[in-house]
C-alpha positions in Angstrom: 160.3 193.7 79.4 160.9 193.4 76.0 164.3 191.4 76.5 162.8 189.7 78.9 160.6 188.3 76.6 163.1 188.1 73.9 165.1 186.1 76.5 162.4 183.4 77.0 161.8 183.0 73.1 165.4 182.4 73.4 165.2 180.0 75.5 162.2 177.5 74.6 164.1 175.5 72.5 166.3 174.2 75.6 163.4 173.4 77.2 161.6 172.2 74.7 164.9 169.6 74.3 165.0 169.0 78.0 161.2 168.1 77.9 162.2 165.4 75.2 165.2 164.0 77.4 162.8 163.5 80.4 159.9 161.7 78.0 162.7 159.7 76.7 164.3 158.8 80.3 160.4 157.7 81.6 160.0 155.2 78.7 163.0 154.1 79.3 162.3 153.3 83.3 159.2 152.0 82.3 160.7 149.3 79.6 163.0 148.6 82.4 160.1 147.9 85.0 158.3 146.3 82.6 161.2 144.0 81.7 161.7 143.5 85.3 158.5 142.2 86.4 158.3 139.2 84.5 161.7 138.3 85.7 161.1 138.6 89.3 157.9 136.7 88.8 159.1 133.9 87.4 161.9 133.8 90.2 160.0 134.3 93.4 158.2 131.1 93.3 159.3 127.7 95.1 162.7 126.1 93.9 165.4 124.0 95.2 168.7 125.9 95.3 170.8 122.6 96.2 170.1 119.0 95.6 172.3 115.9 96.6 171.4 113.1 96.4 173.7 110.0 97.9 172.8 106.4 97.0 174.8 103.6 99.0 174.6 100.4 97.5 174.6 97.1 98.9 176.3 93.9 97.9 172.6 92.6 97.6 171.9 95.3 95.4 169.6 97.3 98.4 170.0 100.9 98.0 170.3 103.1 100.7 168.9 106.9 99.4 169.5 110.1 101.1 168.6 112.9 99.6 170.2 116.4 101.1 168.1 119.8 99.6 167.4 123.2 100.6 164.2 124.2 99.5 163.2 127.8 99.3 159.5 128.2 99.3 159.6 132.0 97.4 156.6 133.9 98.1 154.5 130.9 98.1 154.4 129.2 102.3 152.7 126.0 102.2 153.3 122.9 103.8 156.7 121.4 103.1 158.4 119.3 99.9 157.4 116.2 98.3 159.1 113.3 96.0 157.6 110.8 93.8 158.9 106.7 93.7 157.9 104.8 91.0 156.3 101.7 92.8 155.6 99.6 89.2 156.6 99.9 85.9 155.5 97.8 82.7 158.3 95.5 82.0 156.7 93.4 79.2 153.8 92.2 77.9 152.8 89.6 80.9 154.8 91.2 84.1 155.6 94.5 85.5 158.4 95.8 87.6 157.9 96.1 91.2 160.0 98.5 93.5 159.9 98.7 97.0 160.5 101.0 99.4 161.2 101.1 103.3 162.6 103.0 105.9 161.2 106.6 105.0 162.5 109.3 107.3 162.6 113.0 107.0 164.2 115.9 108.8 164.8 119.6 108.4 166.4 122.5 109.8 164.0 123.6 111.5 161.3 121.5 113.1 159.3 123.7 115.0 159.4 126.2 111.8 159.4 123.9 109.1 158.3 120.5 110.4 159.3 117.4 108.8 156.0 114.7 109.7 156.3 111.8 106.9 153.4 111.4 105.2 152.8 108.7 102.4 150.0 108.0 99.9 150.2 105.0 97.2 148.2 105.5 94.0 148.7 104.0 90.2 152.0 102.7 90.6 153.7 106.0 92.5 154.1 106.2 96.1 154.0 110.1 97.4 156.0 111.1 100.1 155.0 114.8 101.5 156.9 116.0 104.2 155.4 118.6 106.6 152.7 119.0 108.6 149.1 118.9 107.5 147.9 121.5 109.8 151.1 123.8 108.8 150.5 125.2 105.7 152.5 128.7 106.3 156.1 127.6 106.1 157.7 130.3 104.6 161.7 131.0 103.7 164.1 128.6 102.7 165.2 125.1 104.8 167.2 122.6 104.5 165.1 119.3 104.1 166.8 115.8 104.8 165.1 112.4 103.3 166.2 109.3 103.6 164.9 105.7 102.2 166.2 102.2 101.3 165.0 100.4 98.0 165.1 97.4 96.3 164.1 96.1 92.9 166.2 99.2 91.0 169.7 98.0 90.4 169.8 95.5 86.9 172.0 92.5 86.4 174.2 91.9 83.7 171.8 89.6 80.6 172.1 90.3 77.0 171.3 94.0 77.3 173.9 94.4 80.0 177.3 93.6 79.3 177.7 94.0 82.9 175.7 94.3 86.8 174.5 98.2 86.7 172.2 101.3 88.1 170.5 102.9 85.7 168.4 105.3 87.8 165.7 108.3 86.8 167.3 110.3 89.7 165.2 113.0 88.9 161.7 112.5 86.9 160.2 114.2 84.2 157.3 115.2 86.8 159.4 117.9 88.3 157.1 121.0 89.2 159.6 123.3 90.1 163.3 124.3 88.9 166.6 123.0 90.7 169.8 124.1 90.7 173.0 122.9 91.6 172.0 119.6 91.3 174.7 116.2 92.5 174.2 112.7 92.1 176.6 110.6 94.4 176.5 106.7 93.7 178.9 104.7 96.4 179.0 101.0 95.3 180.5 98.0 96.3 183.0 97.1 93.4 184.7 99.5 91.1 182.9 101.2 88.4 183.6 100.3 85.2 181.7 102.9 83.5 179.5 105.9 83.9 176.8 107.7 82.0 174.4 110.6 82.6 171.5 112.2 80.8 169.5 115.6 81.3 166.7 117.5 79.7 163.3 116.3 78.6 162.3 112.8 78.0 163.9 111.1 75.0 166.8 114.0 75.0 170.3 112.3 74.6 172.2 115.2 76.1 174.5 114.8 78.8 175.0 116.4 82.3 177.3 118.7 83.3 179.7 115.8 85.2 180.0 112.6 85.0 183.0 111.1 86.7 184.3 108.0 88.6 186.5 107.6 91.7 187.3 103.8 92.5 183.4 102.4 93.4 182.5 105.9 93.5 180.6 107.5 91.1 179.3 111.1 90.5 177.1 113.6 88.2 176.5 117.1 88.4 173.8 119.0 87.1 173.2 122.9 87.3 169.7 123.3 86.4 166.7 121.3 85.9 163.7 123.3 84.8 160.0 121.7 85.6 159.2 118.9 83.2 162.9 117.7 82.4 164.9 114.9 83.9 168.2 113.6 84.8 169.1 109.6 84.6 172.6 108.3 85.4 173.9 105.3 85.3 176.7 103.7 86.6 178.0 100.0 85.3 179.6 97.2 87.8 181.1 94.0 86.7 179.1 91.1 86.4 178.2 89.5 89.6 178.9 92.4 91.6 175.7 92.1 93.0 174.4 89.0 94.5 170.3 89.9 94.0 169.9 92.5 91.7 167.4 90.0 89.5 164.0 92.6 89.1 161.3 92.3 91.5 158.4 91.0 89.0 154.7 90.7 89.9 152.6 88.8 87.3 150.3 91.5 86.0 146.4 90.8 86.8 143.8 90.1 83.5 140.5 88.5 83.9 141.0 86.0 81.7 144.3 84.8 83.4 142.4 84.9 87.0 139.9 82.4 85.8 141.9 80.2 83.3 141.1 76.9 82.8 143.5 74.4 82.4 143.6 70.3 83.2 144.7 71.7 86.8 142.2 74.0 88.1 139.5 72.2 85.3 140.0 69.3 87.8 139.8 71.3 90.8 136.6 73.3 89.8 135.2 70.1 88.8 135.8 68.6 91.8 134.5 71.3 94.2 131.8 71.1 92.5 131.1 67.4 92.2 131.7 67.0 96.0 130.2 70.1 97.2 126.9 69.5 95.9 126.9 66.1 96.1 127.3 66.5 99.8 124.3 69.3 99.5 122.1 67.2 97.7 122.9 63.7 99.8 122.3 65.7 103.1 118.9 67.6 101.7 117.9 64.2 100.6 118.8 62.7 104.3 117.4 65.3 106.4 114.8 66.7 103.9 112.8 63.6 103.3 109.8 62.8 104.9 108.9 59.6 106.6 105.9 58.0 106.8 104.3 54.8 108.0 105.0 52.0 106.2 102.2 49.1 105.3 99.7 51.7 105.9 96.9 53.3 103.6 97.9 56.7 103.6 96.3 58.9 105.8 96.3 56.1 108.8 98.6 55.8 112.1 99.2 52.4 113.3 96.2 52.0 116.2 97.6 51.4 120.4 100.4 48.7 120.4 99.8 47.9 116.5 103.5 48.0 115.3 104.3 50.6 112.5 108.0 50.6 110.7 108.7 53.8 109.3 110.2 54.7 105.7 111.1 57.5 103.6 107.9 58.5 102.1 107.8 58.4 98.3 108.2 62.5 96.2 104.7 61.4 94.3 102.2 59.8 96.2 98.6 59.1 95.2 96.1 61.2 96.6 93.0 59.7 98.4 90.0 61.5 98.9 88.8 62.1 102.1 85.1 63.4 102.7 86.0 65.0 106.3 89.0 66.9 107.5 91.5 65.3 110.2 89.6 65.6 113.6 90.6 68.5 116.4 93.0 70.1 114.1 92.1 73.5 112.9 93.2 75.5 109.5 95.9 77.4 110.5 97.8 74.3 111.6 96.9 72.4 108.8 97.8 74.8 106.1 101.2 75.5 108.2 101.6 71.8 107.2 100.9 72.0 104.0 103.6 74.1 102.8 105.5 74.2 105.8 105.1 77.5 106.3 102.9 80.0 108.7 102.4 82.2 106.2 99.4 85.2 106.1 96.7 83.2 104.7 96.9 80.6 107.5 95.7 83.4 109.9 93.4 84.9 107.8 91.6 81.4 108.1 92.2 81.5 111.8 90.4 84.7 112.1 87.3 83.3 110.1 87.9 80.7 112.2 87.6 82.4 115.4 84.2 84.5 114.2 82.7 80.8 113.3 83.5 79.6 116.7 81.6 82.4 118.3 84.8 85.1 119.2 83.9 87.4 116.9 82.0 89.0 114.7 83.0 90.4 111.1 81.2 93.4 109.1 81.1 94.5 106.3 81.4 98.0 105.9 81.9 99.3 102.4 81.5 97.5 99.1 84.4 96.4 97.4 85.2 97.7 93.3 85.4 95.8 90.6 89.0 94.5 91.4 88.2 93.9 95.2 89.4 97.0 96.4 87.4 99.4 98.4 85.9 97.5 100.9 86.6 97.3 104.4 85.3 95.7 107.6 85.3 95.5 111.2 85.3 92.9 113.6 83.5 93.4 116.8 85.0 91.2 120.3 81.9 88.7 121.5 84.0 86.2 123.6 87.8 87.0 125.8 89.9 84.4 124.9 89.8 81.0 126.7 91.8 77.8 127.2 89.5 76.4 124.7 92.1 78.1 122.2 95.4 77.0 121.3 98.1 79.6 122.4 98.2 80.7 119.0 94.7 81.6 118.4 95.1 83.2 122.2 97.8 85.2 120.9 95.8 86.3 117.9 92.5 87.1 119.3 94.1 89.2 122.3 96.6 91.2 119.7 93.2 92.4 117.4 91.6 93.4 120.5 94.3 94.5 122.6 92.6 98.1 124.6 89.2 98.0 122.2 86.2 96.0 121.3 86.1 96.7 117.7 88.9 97.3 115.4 88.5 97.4 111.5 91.1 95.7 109.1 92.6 99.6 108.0 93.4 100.1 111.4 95.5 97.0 111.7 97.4 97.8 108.5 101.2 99.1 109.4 100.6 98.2 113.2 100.0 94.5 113.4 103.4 93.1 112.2 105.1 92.7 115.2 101.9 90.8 116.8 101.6 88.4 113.3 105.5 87.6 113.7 104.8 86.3 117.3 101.5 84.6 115.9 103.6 82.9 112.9 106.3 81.7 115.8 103.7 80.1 117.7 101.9 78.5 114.5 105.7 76.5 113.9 105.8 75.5 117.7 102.2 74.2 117.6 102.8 71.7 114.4 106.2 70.9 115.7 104.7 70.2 119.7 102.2 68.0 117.5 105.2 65.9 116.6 104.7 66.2 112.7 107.9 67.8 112.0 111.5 66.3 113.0 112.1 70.0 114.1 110.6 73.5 114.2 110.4 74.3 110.1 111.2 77.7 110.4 114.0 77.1 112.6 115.3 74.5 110.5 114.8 76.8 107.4 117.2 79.5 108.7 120.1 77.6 109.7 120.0 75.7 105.8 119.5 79.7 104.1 122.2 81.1 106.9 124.7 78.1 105.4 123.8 79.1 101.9 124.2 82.3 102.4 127.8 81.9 104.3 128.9 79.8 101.7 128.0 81.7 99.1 129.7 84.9 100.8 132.7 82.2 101.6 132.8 81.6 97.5 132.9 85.0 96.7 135.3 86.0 99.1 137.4 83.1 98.3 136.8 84.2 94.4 138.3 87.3 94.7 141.4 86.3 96.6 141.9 83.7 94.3 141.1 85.6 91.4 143.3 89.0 92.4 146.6 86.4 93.1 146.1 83.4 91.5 144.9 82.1 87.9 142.7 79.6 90.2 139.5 81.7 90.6 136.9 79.1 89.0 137.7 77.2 92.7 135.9 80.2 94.3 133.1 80.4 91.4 132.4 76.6 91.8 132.1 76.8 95.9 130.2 80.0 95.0 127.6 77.9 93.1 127.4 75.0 95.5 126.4 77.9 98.4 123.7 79.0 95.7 122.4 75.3 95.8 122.5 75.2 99.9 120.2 77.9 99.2 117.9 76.9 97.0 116.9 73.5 98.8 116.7 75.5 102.2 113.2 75.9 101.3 112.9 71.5 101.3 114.9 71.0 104.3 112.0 70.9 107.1 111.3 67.1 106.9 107.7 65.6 108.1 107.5 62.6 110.8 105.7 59.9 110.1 102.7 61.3 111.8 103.2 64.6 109.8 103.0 62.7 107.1 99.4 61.0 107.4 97.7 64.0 109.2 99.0 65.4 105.7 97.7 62.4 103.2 93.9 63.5 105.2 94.4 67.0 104.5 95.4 66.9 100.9 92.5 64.2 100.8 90.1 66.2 102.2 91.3 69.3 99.9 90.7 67.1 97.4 87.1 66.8 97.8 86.7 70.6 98.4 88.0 71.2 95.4 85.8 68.6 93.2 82.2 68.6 95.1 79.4 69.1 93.0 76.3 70.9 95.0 74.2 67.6 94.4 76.3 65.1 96.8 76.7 67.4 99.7 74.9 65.8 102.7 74.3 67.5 106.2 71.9 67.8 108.8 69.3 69.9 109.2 70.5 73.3 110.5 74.1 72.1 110.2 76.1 74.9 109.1 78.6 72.5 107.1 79.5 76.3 104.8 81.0 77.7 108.3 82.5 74.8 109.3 84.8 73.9 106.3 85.4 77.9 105.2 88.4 78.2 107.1 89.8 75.1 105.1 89.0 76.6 101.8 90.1 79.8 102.6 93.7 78.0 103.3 93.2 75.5 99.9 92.3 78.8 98.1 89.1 77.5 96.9 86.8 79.5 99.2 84.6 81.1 95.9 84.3 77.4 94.7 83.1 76.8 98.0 80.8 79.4 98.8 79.7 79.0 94.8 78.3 75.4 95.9 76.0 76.7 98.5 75.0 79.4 96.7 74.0 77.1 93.8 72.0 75.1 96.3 70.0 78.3 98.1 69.0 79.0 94.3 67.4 75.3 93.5 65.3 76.3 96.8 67.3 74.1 99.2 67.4 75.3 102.7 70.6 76.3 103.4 72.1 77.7 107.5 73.1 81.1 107.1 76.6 82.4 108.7 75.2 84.4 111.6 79.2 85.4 111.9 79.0 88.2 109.2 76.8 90.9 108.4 76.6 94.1 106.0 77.3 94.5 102.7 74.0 93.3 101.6 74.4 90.2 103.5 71.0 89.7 105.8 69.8 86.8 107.8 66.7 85.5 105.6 68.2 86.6 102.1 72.0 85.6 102.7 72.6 83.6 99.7 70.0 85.8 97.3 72.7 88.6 98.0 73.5 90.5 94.4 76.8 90.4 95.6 78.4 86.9 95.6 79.5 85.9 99.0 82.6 84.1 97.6 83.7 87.1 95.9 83.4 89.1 99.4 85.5 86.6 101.3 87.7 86.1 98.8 88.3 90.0 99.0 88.4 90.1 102.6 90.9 87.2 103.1 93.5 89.1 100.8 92.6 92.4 102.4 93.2 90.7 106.0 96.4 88.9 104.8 97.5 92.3 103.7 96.9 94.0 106.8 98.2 92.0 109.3 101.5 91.4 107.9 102.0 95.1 106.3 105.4 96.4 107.7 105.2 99.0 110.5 106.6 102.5 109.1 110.1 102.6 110.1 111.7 105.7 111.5 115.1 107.2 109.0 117.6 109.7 109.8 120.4 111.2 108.0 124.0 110.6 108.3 127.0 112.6 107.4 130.5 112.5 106.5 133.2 114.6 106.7 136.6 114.7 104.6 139.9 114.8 106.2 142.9 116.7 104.4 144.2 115.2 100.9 147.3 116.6 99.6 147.7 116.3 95.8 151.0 115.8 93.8 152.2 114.6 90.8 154.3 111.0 90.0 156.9 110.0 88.3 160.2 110.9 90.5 159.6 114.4 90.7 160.3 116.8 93.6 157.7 119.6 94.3 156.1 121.5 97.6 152.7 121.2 99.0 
């Protein structure tokens, strides 16, 4: 047992050795691995492991590309390849180069496997073609891809740089995103070549391919690697005139101040647009636009029966007489529609107070209104159903307040009354236009002027643009622009008066006039003649209903007797004390007439939904006459 154990202690150094030999052997493997695996990486992704190109060109200087490649996707599937064309290139300072491109087909070896759908996208001077299916994004292996093209626009004709006709082509940009090998370049022309030149690496290098050689009109370059980020260019020269267009495609480049220049050409265009444009605006406004009125008349008269009566244009300023009663059977809302030519919310309001004076209704007062006129509110109560006594108009209104109730206060007719006051409004135009004081309906006249505005304002822009994005002639399209802008802005003129029109108008203003200057002292009314009642709907439309109601009051406090509304009640107001009211009744009708006018033509709440969108597939790439996969 001894020598036994002698043995061993005779043998631990060999072991000891081999345990040393077998440490040594695993770092070793492990270097190696490690070594390894950084190489395989960077070899198992996509590349090209054959590239030919073949460019056929044309006595016209066309080229006809094919491009022959198999492309190995590594152990990264996706959809197919892709290649970059330059589309424009900055040739100077005023003009860049413009190439163009047609005919794009691809193919591959495989189409159910690796399909070969062209697809192309345009952006900042590069045109993309990916080739594959969208859908298919698990092409996997390596295939053999065929693309072919024609272009124009690339081959350069002998000038003072050239000695001679010649292509001098980026065959392969500096975009590349993944290696090729074995790379060929074959340029068939239609002369003999008289010279040949080739350049790889990265941009600026002046390093030459592997081959450049000529064969009669036949000229080639071979390349064994490109690595991402380099390029190869070759050129190959012709004798002059070898081809018959090879002058460079050149498109103008666009800046502002080129699209609008001005010059004695489109100065005198502009000018002109403008000259005759609104000329035509302003001599048809002033045609159509202008009132008549009777001439040798006083204003404010209609020649009597058979009494003749020439008509005129009636003069922009004409002196205002005054007139101590309004024009007979007509009521305020047709007289403030022709006013201003317009139906607007006011005109209504005065309707309303109009109705309650003729007996239809009644209107309370049922809260006290703040310091700004806010607060109050009122109701009007149904007395009478509408009658032919009323024109269709006031018909219209009285039946739409009422509509399924008795009562209804002005809160509850804010947000839901619109669609009634439009069809009120509508009826107000037909009524002053079936009165024959307008040569046609005002509103209708209105639109068609503002829809010819607005189209030839759109028509200005529009033409602005295109003249502006490929001409230098875009002040053509701001002048027509600017005569659509003054179509618009004497639309609002263009509903012209008749002669009739015209004098119901000289009582009206006449009348308004008187409103608006009587002094308590030289009223004068009968007994019990509510003359207040009578002419409030008129104020209400001149806006001077607190001057109005003011006169009255003044007159209750020298201790004149004075008819009380019996219309309205509440807020104070009381048959017996009416006018000793703290509250001034001006104030209140001034607050209820803006209130009303608010209410009745408030918008009805609208109903909004949502809409989506949804994105489609976008493939990215890079430009600049690169190859890569997607």
């Amino acid at each position: 047992m001894t020598a036994d154990r002698a043995g061993s202690a005779r043998h631990s150094p060999f072991a000891s050795q081999r345990a040393r030999v077998a440490a040594l052997i695993a770092v070793l493997c492990a270097l190696l691995v490690a070594v390894a695996l950084p190489a395989q990486a960077a070899t198992s992704g996509r590349h090209i492991t054959r590239y030919d190109a073949t460019v056929d060109l044309a006595a016209d200087g066309t080229m006809h590309v094919r491009l022959d490649f198999d492309f190995d996707f590594g152990d990264n599937p996706g959809h197919g390849p892709y290649i970059t064309l330059p589309t424009t290139q900055r040739y100077d300072d005023e003009f860049d180069r413009v190439y163009e491109y047609t005919d794009i087909h691809a193919t591959s070896d495989d189409p159910q496997a690796a399909p070969a759908d062209v697809n192309l996208s345009e952006d900042n001077g590069w045109l993309q073609v990916d080739v594959g299916d969208e859908s298919k994004d698990d092409v996997s292996g390596t295939h053999r891809y065929t693309i072919t093209y024609t272009a124009r626009g690339l081959v350069n004709s002998a000038d003072t740089t050239n000695a001679g006709d010649e292509l001098y082509w980026n065959a392969i940009g500096d975009t590349l995103t993944i290696p090729l090998s074995n790379v060929s370049i074959t340029v068939n022309g239609p002369a003999p070549v008289r010279k040949v030149a080739c350049f790889a690496g990265s941009v600026g290098a002046t390093g030459s391919c592997d081959l450049a050689a000529v064969d009669g009109s036949r000229a080639r370059f071979v390349q064994g690697s490109i690595e991402p980020g380099e390029a190869l260019t070759v050129d190959a020269g012709y004798a002059p005139g070898t081809f018959t267009d090879a002058a460079p495609i050149l498109h103008e480049r666009w800046e502002l101040g080129k699209a609008f220049t001005l010059n004695p050409w489109t100065g005198s265009a502009t000018i002109a647009v403008l000259l005759v444009g609104i000329g035509l605006v302003l001599s048809r406004a002033r045609q159509r636009g202008r009132d008549e009125q009777y001439l040798d008349q006083v204003p404010g008269l209609a020649p009597l029966g058979d009494q003749p009566g020439g008509v005129g244009p009636r003069p922009r300023r004409t002196p205002i007489a005054v007139h101590f009663t309004p024009p007979a059977e007509f009521r305020a809302g047709q007289l403030g529609t022709l006013i201003d030519e317009r139906a607007d919310p006011r005109d209504v309001t005065a309707t309303i107070v109009d109705l309650a004076v003729r007996g239809y209704l009644r209107i309370e007062q049922t809260g006290a209104a703040n310091a700004l006129g806010r607060g109050a509110d009122w109701r009007m109560i149904a007395l009478r159903a509408a009658d032919d006594a009323l024109a269709p108009y006031e018909r219209t209104l009285l039946n739409a307040i009422f509509v399924g109730r008795s009562e209804v206060t002005l809160s509850d007719l804010k947000t839901t009354f619109a669609k009634s006051m439009t069809l009120v409004q509508g009826q107000l135009y037909d009524d002053v236009t079936q009165h024959g004081w307008f040569r046609g309906n005002p509103k209708s006249v209105r639109t068609r002027w503002y829809v010819a505005g607005g189209l030839l304002t759109l028509a200005g822009a529009g033409l602005t643009v295109l003249l502006a994005a490929f001409t230098h002639w875009g002040l053509v399209g701001v002048a027509l622009l600017l005569v659509g802008v003054v179509l618009l802005g004497v639309a609002r003129t263009a509903p012209a008066r008749t002669a009739d029109g015209t004098a119901v108008l000289a009582q009206t203003l006449g009348f308004r006039q008187y409103l608006a200057t009587a002094e308590a002292e030289q009223l004068r009314f009968e007994e019990g003649e509510d003359l207040f009642s009578r002419y409030l709907p008129l104020a209400i439309v001149f806006g001077l209903t607190e001057r109005w109601s003011g006169i009255f009051e003044r007159l209750a406090a020298q201790g004149r007797q004075v008819p009380e509304p019996t219309w309205y009640s509440g807020g104070g107001y009381h048959l017996g004390a009416f006018w000793l009211a703290s509250n001034s009744f001006g104030q209140a009708m001034e607050s209820f007439s803006a209130i009303a006018s608010e209410s009745i033509s408030a918008p009805t709440p609208g109903s909004s939904g949502s809409s989506g969108f949804s994105g489609g597939f976008s493939g990215g790439g890079s430009g600049g006459g690169g190859v890569g996969g997607w």
